[in-house]
N, C-alpha and C positions, 0 to 999 in steps of 0.2 A: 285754574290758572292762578299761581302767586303772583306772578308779576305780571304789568305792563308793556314789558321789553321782553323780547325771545331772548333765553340763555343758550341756546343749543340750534344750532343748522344742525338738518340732516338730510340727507339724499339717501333714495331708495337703493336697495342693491341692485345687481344687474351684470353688464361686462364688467365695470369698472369697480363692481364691488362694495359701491355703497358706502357711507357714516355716517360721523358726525363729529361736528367742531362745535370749540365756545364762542359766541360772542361776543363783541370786546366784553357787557353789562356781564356775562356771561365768566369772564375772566377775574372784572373785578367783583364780582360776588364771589369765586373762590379764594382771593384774596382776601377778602375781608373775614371771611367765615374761616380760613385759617389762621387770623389773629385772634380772632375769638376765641378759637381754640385752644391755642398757645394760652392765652391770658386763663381762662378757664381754667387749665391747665395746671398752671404756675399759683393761683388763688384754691385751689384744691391743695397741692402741695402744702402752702401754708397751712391751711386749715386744719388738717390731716395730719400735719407732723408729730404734735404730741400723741396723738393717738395710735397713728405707727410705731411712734417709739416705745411706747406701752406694749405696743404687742409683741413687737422685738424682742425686748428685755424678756414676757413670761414665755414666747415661744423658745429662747435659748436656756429657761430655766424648768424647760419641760412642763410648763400649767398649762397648757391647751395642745391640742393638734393630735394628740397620741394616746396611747392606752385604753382600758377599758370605760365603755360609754355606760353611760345611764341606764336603769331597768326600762325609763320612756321612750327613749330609743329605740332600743329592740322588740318594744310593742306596737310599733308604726310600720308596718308591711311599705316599701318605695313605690309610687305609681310609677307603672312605664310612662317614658318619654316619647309623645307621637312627634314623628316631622310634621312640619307646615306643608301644606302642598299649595302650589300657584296656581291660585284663580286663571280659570282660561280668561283669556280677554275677549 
């Protein structure tokens, strides 16, 4: 448990079909965790802007993304990608 406060009611299913609701503490933790975000966000942007602009710039002058790759490349066989699969509870 993170917290000290329940974030989340729930009721079991049934007739009525069961859920769950926030909290109020519940409501304002996704509040706040969505300024965070936001601001995270926005200070990424800054951060990142010259360096986006960089890429921009040799992406529309064709130095990256396209054409023929490396001899090191075509010496590295891709692993397959396994799914995750969910732990039974």
């Amino acid at each position: 448990r993170a917290f000290d406060e329940r974030v989340v009611l729930s009721a079991k299913g049934g007739r009525g079909g069961g859920g769950a609701r926030l909290t109020p503490f519940g409501r304002l933790l996704v509040r706040v965790y969505r300024g965070f975000e936001a601001e995270l966000q926005r200070r990424a942007a800054r951060s990142f802007a010259a360096v986006a602009s960089r890429a921009q710039v040799r992406a529309a002058a064709g130095g990256s993304g396209g054409g023929k790759r490396g001899a090191a490349h075509r010496r590295r066989p891709r692993r397959p990608v396994t799914p995750l699969r969910a732990r039974p509870r």
